[in-house]
C-alpha positions as CSV (number, residue, x, y, z in Angstrom):
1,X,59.1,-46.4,-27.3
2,X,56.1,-48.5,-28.9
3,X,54.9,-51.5,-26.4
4,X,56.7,-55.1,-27.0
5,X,54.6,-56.8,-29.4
6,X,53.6,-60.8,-29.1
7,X,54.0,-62.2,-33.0
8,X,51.8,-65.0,-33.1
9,X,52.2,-67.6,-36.0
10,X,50.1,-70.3,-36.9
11,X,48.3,-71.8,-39.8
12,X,45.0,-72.9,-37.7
13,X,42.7,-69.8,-38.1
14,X,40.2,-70.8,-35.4
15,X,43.3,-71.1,-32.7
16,X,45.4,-68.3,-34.1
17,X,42.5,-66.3,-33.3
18,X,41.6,-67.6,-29.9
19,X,45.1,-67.3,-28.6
20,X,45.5,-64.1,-30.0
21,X,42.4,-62.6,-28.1
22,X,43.7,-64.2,-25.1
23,X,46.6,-62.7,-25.1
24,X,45.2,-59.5,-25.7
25,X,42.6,-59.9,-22.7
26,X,46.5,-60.3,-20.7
27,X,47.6,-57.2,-21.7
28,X,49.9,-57.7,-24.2
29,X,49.8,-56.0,-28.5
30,X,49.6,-59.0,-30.6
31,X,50.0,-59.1,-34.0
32,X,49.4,-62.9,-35.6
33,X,50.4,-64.5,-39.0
34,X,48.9,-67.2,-40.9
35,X,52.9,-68.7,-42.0
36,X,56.2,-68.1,-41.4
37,X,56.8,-66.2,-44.7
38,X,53.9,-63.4,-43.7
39,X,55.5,-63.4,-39.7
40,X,59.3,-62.6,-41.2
41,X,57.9,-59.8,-42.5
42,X,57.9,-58.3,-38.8
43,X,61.4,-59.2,-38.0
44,X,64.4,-56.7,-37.8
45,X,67.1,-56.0,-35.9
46,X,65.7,-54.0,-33.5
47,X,62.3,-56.1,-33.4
48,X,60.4,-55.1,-29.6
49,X,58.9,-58.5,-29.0
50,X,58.7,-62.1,-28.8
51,X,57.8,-64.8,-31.1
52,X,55.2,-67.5,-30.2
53,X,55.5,-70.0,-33.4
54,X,53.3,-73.4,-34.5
55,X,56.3,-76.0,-35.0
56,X,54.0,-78.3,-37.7
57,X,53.1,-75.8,-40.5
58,X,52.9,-76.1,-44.1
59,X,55.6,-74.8,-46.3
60,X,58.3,-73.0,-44.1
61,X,57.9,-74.7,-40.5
62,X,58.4,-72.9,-37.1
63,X,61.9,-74.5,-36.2
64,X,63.3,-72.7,-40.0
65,X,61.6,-69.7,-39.2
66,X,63.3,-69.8,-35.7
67,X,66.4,-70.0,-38.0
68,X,65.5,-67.3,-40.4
69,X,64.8,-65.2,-36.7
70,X,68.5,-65.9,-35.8
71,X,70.2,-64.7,-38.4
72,X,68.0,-61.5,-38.5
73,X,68.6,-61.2,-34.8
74,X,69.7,-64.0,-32.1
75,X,68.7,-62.1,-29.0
76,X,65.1,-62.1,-30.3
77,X,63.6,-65.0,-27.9
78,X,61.1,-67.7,-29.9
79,X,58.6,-69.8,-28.1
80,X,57.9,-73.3,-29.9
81,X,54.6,-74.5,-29.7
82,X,53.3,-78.3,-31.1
83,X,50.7,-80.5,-31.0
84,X,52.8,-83.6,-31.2
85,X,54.9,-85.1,-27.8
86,X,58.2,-85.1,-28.7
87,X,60.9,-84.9,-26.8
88,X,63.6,-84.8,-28.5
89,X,62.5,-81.9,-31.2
90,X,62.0,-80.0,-27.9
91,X,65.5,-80.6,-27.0
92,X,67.1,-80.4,-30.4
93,X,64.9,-76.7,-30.5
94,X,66.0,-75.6,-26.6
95,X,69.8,-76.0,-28.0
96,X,69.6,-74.5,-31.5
97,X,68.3,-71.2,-29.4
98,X,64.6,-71.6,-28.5
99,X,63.5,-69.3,-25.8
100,X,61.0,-72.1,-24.7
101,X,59.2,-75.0,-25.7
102,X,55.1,-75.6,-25.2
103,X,53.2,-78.7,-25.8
104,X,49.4,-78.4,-27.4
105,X,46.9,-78.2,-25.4
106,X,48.3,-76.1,-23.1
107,X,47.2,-73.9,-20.2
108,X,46.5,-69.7,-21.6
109,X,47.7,-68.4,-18.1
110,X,51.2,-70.5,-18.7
111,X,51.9,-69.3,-22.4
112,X,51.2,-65.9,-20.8
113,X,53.5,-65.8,-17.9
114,X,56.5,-67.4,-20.4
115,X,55.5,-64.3,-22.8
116,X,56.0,-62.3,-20.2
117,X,59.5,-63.3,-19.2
118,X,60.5,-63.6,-22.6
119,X,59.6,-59.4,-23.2
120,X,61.1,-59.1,-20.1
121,X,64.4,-60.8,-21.1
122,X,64.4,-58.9,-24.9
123,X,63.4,-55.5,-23.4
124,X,66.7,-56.2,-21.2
125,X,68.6,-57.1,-24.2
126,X,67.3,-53.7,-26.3
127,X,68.0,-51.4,-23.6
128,X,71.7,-52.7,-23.0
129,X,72.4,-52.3,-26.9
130,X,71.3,-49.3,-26.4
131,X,73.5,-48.5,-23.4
132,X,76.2,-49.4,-25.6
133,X,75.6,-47.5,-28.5
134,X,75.1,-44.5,-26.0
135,X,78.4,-45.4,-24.8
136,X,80.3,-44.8,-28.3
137,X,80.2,-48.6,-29.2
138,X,80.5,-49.7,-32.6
139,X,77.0,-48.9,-34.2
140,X,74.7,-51.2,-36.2
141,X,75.5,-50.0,-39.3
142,X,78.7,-50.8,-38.8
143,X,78.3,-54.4,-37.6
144,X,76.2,-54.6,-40.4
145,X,78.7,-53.3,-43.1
146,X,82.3,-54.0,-41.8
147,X,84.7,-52.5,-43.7
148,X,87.2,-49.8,-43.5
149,X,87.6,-49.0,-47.3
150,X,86.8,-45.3,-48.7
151,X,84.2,-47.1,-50.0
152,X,82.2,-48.5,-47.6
153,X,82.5,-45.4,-45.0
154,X,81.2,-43.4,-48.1
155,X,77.7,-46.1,-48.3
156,X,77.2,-46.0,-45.0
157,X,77.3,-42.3,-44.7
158,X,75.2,-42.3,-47.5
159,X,72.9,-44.8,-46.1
160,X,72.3,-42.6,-43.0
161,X,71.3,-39.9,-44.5
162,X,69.1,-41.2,-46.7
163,X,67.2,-43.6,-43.7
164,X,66.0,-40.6,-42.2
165,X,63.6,-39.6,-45.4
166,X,61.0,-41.4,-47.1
167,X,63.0,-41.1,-50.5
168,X,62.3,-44.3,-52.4
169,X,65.8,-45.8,-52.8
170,X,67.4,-48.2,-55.5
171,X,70.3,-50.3,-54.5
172,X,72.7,-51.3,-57.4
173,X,75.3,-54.2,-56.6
174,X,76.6,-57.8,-58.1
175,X,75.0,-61.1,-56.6
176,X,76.3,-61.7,-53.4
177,X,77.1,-58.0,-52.1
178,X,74.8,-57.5,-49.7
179,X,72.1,-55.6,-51.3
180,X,69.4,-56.9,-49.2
181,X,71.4,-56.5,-45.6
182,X,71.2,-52.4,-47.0
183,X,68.1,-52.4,-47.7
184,X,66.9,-54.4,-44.0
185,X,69.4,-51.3,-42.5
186,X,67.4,-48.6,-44.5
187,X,64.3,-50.0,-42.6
188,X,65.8,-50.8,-39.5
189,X,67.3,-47.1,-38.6
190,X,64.4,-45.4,-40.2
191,X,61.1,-44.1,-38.6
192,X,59.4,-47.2,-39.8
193,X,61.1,-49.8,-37.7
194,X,58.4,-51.0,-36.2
195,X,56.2,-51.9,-39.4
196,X,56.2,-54.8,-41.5
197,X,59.6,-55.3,-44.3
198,X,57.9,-57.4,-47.1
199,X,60.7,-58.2,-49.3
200,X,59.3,-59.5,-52.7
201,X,61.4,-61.5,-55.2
202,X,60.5,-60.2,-58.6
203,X,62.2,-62.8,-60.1
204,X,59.6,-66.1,-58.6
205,X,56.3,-63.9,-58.8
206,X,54.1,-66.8,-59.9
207,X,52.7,-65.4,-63.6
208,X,49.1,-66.2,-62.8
209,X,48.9,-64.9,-59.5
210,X,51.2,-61.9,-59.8
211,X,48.7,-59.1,-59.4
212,X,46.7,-61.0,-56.2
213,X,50.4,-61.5,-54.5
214,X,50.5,-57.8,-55.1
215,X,47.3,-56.2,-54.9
216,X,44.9,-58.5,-52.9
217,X,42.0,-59.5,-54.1
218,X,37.9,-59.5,-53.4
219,X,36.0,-62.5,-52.5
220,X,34.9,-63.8,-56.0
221,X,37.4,-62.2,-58.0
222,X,38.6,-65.1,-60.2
223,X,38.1,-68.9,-59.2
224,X,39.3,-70.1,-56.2
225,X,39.0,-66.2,-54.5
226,X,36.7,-67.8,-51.8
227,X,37.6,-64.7,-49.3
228,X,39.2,-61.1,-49.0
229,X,43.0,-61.4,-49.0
230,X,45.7,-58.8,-48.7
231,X,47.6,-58.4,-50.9
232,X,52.0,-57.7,-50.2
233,X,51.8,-54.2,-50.7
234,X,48.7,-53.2,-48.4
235,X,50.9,-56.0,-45.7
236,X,52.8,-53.4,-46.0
237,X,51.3,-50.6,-45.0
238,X,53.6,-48.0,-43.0
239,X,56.7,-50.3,-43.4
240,X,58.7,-51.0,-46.3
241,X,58.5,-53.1,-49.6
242,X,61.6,-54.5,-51.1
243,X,61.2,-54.9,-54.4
244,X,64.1,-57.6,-55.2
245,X,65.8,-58.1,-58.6
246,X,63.0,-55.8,-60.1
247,X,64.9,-55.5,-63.5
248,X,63.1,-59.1,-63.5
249,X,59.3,-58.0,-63.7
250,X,57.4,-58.5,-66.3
251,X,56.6,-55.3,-68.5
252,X,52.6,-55.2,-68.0
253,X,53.2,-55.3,-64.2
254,X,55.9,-52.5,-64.6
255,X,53.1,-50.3,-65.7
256,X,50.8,-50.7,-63.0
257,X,53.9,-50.7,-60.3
258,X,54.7,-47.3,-61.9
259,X,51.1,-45.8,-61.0
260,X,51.5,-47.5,-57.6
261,X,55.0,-45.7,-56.6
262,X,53.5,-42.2,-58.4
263,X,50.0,-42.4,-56.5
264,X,50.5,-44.3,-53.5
265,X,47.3,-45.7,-54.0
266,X,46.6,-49.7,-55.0
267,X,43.0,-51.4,-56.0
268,X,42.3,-54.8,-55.1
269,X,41.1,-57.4,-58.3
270,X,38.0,-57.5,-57.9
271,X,37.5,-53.9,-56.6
272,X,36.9,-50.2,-57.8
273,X,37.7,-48.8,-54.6
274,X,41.4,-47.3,-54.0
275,X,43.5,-47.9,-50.8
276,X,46.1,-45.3,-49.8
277,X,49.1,-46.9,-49.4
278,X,51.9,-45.6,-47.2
279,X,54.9,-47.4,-48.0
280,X,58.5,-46.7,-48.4
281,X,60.0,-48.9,-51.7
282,X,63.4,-50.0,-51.9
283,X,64.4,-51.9,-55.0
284,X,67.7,-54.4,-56.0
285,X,69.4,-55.2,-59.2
286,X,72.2,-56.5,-60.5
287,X,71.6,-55.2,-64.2
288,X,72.8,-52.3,-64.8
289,X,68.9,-50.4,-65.4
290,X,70.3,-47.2,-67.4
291,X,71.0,-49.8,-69.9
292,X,68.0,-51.8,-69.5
293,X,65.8,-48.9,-69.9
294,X,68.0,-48.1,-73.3
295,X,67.3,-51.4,-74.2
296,X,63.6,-51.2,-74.1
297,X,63.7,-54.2,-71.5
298,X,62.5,-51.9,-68.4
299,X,60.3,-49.1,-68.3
300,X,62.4,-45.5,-67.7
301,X,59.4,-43.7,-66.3
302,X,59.6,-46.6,-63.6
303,X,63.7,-45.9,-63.1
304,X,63.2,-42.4,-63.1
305,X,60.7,-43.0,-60.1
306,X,62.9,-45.6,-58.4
307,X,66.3,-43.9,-58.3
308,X,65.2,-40.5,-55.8
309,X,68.5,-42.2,-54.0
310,X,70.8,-44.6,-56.1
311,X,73.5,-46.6,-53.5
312,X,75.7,-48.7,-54.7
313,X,76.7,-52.1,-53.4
314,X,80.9,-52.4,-54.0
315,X,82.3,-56.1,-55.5
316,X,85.1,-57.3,-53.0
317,X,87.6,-56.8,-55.7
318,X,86.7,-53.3,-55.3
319,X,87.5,-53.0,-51.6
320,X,90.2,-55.7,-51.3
321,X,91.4,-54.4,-48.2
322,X,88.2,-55.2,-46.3
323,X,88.5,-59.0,-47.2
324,X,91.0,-60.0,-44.2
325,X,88.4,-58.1,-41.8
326,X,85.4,-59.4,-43.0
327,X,86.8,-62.6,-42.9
328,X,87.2,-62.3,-39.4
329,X,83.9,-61.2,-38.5
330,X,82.2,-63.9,-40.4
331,X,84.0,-66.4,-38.6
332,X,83.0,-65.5,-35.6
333,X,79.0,-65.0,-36.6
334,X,79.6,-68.9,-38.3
335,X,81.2,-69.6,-34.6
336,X,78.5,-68.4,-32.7
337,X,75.8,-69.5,-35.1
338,X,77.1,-73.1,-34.8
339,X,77.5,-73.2,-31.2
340,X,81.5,-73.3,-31.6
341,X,84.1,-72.0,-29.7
342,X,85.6,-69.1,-31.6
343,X,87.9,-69.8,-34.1
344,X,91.4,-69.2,-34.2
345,X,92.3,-67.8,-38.1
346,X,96.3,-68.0,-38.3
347,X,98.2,-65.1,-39.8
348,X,99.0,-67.6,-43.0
349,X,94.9,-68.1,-43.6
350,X,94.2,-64.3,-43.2
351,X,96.9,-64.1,-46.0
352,X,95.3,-67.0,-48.3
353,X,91.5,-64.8,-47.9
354,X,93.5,-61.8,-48.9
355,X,95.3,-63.1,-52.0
356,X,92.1,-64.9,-53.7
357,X,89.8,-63.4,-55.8
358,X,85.9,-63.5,-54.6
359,X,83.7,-63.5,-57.5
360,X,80.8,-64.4,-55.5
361,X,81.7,-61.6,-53.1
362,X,80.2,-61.4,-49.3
363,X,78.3,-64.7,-49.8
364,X,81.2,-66.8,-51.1
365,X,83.4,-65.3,-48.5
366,X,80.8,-66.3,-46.0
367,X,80.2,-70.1,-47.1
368,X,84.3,-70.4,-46.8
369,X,84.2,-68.8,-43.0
370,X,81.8,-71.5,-42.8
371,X,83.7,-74.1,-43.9
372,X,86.9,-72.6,-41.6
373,X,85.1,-73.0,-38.3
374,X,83.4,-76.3,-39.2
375,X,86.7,-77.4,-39.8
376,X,86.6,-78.2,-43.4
377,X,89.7,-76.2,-44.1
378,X,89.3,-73.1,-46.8
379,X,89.6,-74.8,-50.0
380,X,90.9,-72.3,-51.8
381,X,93.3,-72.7,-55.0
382,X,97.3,-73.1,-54.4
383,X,99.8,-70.9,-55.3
384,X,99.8,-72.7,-58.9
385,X,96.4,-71.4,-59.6
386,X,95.8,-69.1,-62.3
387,X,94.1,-66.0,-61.7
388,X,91.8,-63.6,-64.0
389,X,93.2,-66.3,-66.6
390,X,96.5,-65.9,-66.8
391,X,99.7,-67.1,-64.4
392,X,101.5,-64.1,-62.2
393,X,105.1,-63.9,-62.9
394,X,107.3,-65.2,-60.3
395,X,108.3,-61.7,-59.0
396,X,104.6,-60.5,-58.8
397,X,103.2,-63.7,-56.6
398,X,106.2,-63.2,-54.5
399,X,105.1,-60.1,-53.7
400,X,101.4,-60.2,-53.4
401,X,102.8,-62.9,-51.3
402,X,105.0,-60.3,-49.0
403,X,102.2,-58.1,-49.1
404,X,99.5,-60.6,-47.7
405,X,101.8,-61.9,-45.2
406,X,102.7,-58.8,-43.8
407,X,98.7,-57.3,-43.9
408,X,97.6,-60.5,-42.1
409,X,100.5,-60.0,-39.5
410,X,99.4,-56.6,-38.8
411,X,95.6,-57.5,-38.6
412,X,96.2,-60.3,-36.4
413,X,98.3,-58.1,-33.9
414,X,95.7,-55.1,-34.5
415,X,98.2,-53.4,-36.2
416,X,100.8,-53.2,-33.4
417,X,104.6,-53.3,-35.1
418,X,107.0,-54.9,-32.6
419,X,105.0,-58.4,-32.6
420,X,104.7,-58.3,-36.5
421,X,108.7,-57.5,-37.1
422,X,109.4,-60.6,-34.9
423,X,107.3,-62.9,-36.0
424,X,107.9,-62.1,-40.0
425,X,111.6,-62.2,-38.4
426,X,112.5,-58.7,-40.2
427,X,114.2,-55.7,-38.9
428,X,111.7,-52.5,-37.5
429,X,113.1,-50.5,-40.3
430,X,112.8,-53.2,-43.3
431,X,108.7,-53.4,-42.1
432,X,108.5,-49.9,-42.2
433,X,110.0,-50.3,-45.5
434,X,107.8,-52.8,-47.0
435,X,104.6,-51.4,-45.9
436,X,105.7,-48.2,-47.6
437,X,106.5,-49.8,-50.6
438,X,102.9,-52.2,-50.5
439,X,100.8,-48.9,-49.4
440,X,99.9,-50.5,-45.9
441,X,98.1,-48.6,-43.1
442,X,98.2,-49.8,-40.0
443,X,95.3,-47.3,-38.8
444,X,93.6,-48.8,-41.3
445,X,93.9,-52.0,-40.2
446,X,92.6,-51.1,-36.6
447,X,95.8,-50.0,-35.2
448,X,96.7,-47.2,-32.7
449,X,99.3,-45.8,-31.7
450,X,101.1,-47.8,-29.3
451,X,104.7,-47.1,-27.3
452,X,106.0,-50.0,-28.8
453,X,105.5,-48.9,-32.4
């Protein structure tokens, strides 16, 4: 394994740098960013390090990049560093999850020995996960994309597989499926863990800066070019680049991302001299690009390229039968990421996530777990509701009713029969019935077999 790393962010060059070479005189591998959006770049899952983060920073501060960390990975520990004496952001960041808090001007020898612990604490933290994995634990992937449809245990084969090449990889899915938690795994199980994912949104590229966001530039290039700057791609040399939404670039800048993927090679504006780039690309869209390309509106050279590996991202009305799971599990992330006490989700809730329709998929379903453990209820439509436009018979609600009811019994008693024929209040044989008739699984709603059943 590659030595813990020390990711140092802040947006003072002269002290970035001075801290930085301390740190390295101490031993430790530092790499440093200049903002928050360059430091994410480094984070994943399995990141082998600690942060060490400016709190007062221009654009995205260190306490929301702490935040962004989090939700990446909450074991990863974040030391908060300011120049400003205040108390109480120093307790409001010790109890949103800082590792530890230092005040400017500060002693090198101190911010070193708190380093030091905090590697100590995440090495700790990487070697029990792996224990557990070792162990026959539930695996990342997994965690990562619940779900116990034919679907999903068909992607994340698929995903597998493909994470161990270099293929270039385009992941197709509606807003709000998950397409970039797929594209984080790809990187994260690959051999190129431990470089930089630079996910780009094709979609905000600003128009006149779009080639220097991509390609660097030279000192003079154009006005305003007052140094050498890399550009995202080289950032993300021996990693990953996400190209997000790419059905969304412009046409000219297809072209030249075309030459990019076929050469691996990029030239900075200002420059005639190529750099090799060694880069894996992963690109998202929600538009179907076979008909784009027909279209005329995106290149098919460039599609041809993309899609060595096409994976596609399910809707949740494709894989209904992960909803009452997922559910779950977001619940309990929204619980822990709010400092709650887990949550309690009644059999009659379970059934209400079940029966609605989720047009904005995985995110929607996320905001209402949210909104559940907060305590806000789940605000979802009543039975009078009209769904996909048009009222359900009588008979047909009644059922999906029965159905629901009966798939949120056996989920909350982890598919176990006894408790769920006594608390519906139904005979053993009239549940075997019913389940027959709705197509319900228990094993496939985490059940074993139990000498009750």
């Amino acid at each position: 394994m590659k030595p813990p790393i020390v990711l140092l962010v802040d947006d003072e060059d002269e002290l970035r740098r001075s801290t930085a070479q301390s740190l390295d005189l101490a031993g430790f591998t530092v790499e440093d960013a200049s903002s928050a959006e360059r430091a994410l770049d480094f984070i994943t899952q399995g990141f082998n390090g600690v942060v060490i983060t400016d709190v007062r920073m221009p654009g995205m501060d260190g306490m929301t990049l702490m935040g962004r960390i989090r939700e990446i990975d909450a074991d990863i520990p974040v030391i908060l560093v300011t120049g400003h004496g205040d108390v109480q952001l120093a307790v409001r960041a010790m109890r949103e999850g800082a590792y530890d808090f230092l005040e400017k001007p500060f002693v090198t020898q101190h911010l070193t020995e708190m380093a030091a612990r905090a590697i100590d604490r995440r090495n700790l933290v990487l070697e029990n996960r792996e224990l557990r994995a070792v162990a026959g634990k539930r695996d990342d992937i997994e965690a990562r994309l619940p779900g116990r449809s034919q679907t999903m245990v068909d992607l994340r084969y698929k995903l597998r597989a493909v994470a161990a090449t270099d293929a270039d990889v385009l992941i197709i899915g509606d807003t709000g499926t998950g397409k970039e938690v797929i594209a984080r795994a790809l990187h994260d199980i690959s051999g190129r863990a431990t470089k930089p994912f630079v996910a780009i949104n094709c979609a905000a590229l600003p128009e006149t800066l779009i080639e220097s966001e991509l390609f660097g530039h030279e000192a003079g290039a154009f006005a305003g070019a007052l140094r050498p700057r890399f550009g995202k791609f080289e950032h993300a040399r021996g990693g990953t680049v996400l190209l997000d939404e790419i059905g969304s670039m412009p046409a000219d800048l297809q072209a030249k991302l075309l030459r990019v993927i076929q050469e691996r090679v990029i030239t900075r504006l200002g420059s005639n001299e190529p750099i090799a780039l060694d880069v894996r690309f992963i690109a998202t869209s929600k538009v179907d690009l076979d008909a784009e390309a027909a279209a005329g509106r995106f290149r098919a050279d460039l599609l041809y390229r993309l899609n060595v590996v096409t994976l596609r991202m399910p809707a949740l009305s494709a894989r209904r039968e992960d909803v009452p799971l997922l559910f779950l599990q977001l619940a309990r992330e929204a619980a822990a990421r709010y400092r709650r006490d887990d949550v309690e989700v009644p059999p009659q809730a379970i059934a209400e996530v079940a029966r609605r329709d989720w047009p904005g998929n995985v995110r929607e379903l996320r905001n209402a777990a949210d909104r559940f453990v907060l305590g806000l209820g789940l605000q979802l439509p009543d039975a009078s509701t009209e769904i996909n436009g048009s009222a359900d018979r009588l008979a047909d609600r009644v059922a999906d009713f029965e159905k629901n009811a009966i798939s949120a019994a056996l989920l909350a008693h982890g598919g176990s029969l006894k408790p769920v024929y006594e608390q519906l209040g139904i005979s053993r044989k009239t549940l075997y019935e019913k389940m027959q008739r709705y197509g319900l699984d228990k094993n496939r709603l985490g059940a074993s077999e139990t000498a009750d059943d």
